[in-house]
Structures are given as C-alpha cells and as structure tokens.
C-alpha positions as a printed Julia matrix, in Angstrom:
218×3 Matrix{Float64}:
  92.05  112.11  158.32
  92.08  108.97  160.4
  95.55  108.73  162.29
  96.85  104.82  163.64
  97.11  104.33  167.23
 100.55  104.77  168.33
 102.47  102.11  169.88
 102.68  101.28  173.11
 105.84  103.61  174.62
 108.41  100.54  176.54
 112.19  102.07  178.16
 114.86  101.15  176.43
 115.81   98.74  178.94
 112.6    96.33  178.71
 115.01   93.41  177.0
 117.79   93.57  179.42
 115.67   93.38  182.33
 114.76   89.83  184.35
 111.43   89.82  183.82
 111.59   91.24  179.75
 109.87   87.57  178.82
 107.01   88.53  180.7
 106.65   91.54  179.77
 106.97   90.22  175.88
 103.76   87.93  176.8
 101.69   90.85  178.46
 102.32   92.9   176.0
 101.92   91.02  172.91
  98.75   88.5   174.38
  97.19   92.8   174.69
  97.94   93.37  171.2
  95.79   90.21  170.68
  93.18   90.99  172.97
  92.57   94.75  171.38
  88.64   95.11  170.38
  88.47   95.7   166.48
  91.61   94.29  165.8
  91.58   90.94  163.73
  94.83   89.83  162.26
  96.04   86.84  161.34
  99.28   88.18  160.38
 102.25   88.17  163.09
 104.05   91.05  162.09
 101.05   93.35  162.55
 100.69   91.57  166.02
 103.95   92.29  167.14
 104.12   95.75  166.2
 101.18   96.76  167.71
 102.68   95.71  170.73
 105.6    97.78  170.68
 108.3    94.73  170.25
 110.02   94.21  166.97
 111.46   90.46  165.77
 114.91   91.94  167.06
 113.6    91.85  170.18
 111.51   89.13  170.31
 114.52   87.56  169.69
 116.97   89.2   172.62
 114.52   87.47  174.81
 113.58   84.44  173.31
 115.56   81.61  170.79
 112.82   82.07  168.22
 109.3    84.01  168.12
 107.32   80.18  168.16
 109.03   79.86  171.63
 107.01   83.13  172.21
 103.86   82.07  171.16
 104.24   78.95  173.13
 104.68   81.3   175.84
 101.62   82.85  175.22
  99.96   79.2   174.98
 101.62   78.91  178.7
 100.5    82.1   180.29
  97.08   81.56  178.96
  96.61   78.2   180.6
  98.36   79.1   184.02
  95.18   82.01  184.0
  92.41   79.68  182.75
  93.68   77.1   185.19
  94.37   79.2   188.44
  90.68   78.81  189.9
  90.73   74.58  189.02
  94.63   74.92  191.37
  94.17   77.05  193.97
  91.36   76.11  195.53
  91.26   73.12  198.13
  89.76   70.13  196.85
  85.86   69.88  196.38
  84.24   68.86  199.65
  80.41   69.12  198.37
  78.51   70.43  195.75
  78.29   74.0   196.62
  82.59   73.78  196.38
  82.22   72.06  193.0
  79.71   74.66  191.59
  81.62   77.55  193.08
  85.24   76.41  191.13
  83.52   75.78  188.37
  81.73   79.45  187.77
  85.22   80.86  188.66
  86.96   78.62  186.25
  84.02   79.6   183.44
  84.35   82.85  183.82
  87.8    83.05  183.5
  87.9    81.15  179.98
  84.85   82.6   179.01
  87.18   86.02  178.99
  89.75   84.43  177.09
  87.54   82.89  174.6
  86.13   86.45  174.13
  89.29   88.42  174.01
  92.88   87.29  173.51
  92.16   83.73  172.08
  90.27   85.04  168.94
  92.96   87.1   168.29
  95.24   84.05  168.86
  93.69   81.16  167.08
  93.27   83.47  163.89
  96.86   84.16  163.9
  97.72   80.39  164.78
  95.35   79.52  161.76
  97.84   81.5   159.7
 100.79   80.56  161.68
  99.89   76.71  162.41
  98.54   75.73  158.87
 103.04   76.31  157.44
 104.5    75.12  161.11
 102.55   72.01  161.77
 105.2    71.53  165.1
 104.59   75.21  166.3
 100.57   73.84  166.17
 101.26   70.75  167.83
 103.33   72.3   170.95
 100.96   75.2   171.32
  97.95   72.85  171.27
 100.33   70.91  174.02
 100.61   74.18  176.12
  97.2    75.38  175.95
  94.16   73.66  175.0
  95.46   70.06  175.88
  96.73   71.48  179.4
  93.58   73.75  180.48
  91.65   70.56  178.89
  93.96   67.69  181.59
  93.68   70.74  184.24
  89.66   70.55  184.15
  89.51   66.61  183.88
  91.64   65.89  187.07
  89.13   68.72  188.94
  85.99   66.33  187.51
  87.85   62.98  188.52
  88.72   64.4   191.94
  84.69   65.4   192.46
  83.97   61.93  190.86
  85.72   60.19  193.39
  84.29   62.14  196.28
  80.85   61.03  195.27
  80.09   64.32  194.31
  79.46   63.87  190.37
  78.99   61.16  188.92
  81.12   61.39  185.66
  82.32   57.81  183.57
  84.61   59.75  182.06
  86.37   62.93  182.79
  88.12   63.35  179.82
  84.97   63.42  177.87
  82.99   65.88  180.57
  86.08   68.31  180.55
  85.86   68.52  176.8
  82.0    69.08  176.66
  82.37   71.97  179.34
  85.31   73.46  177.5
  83.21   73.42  174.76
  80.37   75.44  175.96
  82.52   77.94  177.85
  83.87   78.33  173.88
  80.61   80.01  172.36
  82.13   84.02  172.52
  84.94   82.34  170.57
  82.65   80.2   167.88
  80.82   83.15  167.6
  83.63   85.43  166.97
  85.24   83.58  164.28
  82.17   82.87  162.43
  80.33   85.63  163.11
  82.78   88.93  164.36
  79.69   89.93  166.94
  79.7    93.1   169.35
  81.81   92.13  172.86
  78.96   91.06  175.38
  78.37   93.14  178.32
  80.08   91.63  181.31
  76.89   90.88  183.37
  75.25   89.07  180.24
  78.72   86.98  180.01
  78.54   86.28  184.15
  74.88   84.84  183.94
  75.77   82.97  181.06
  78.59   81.36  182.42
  76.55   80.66  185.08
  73.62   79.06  183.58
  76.68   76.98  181.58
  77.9    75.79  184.71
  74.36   75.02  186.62
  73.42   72.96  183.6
  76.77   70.89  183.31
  76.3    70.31  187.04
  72.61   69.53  187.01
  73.54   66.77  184.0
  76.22   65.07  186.14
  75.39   65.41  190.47
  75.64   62.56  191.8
  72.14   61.24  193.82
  74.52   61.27  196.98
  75.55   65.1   196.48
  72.27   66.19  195.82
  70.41   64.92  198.78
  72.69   66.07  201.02
C-alpha cells in the first residue's frame, strides 16, 4: 500500500515570527518545485507545503499577494547575477554574466516555474488581475532586468544590439526550452552537467549572433 508523503513539520510559531512571509515563499515555491508533482490546483500546492489558507492569510491580505510574492522572489534569483556584478568591461565579462544568469533561469524554468505557470494557467485564466501583476513581477521584470544588462554592453561597444528589448526576449526564450518541454512534453529532469553545457552553448551562440566587430578583435 502506497502511503502520501507527509507534510513538511513547521513550529507553531512560523506565522508570528518576522520573517513568516519568507518562509511562506520558500516553502510553498518547494512545494512547486517537487519532481513528479504537477498540479494546477492551489489547494494541493499549499498543503503540500505545510501552510493552510488560515495561514496564508495571518501573513499575507490575500493568497494572490502570495503568489505575487512568489513572482518577486523568483525574479530577485533569476536577476541576482544581471545586479551584482560590475558593469561589463569586455566580452569575456559579458559572456561570463550571461552563463551565470542562464543557468540560473535555466533552473527555474526546469523546476519551480512549471509547477508555477500550470497553477497560474488555472489560477490566471478566472483572475485576469492576479495574471497581469504576476506577469508584472516576474516575467516582465527578469525580461527589463536582462534588457538594461544588453543596453549597458551595447553602449560599451561590446554588442552590437538595435534593440534590447527584442534580444532580452529572444535569450529568455531559449533559456525557456526545460520549461516548453515540460509542459508539452512532462520529460525526465536533465542531468545538471547536460543543463550547464547547454546553457552554455545558449549563451556562446546569442553572443556569437550579436559581438560587436570592436569586442571581438580586441
């Protein structure tokens, strides 16, 4: 007889503590991210993840601020290498934030965001404003994040892009094949070195379509 995982075990106190919004997101984007597990349906989410609507709710003014939280938390990771890096002084700088930034996302696309966009499929398609401010949070961010990176290696003669916008989407959506693939075809999780020289091959290409003459014969 095949028993259900239990729950994750949380203290008593996780609501009434500082940091219990957090620990909603952590918890909840893991519930998401679990291998096997496909739901669209939010309730199934949430109790995997140990928190009821009650407390969702202790925490948060309504569970859509939560998954706009999860929106958030997902773009501040995504977005971290394209931040916290000085700005690109030559190629080699571009090419190295880039195959951080793509393996990042490529992560997400694999893991939490299938889990994600299949319950925001659900979720989005009855609260067209719920769809609107977590496509605001997340996609739309990570997508202005990347574009400003581009622009700022544009004007430093080190790409040559017309338009940044336009690049930032085509990257984004090549770093997106584990997620195409897993919503239209549920395949086995790649093995982590497969997913590293992938991203990597993603990036050389992208970089290889748009070096500037300058950068390269430097």
């Amino acid at each position: 007889m095949t028993h259900a995982a239990p729950n994750p075990v949380r203290q008593d106190n996780t609501i009434s503590r500082p940091d219990a919004r957090a620990d909603i997101v952590l918890a909840v984007s893991e519930a998401l991210a679990r291998p096997g597990a496909a739901p669209a349906n939010l309730d199934s989410i949430l109790d995997r993840s140990g928190y009821s609507k009650e407390d969702i709710l202790l925490a948060f003014e309504s569970v859509d601020d939560l998954i706009v939280a999860i929106a958030e938390h997902k773009t501040s990771l995504m977005s971290q290498p394209l931040v916290r890096r000085a700005p690109p002084g030559t190629i080699d700088d571009v090419r190295e934030t880039l195959i951080a930034f793509g393996r990042v996302a490529w992560k997400e696309y694999s893991t939490t965001l299938v889990g994600f966009i299949r319950m925001m499929m659900t979720e989005g398609s009855r609260n067209p404003l719920l769809k609107k401010r977590v496509h605001e949070a997340g996609q739309a961010t990570v997508t202005l994040k990347l574009q400003e990176f581009l622009s700022t290696a544009n004007e430093r003669g080190i790409l040559s892009i017309a338009d940044a916008q336009l690049y930032a989407e085509q990257l984004l959506g090549l770093l997106r094949e584990p997620l195409y693939q897993a919503l239209m075809l549920s395949p086995a999780m790649r093995r982590e070195g497969a997913a590293a020289d992938r991203v990597r091959g993603t990036i050389e290409t992208f970089i290889h379509g748009c070096a500037s003459a300058r950068s390269i014969t430097r």
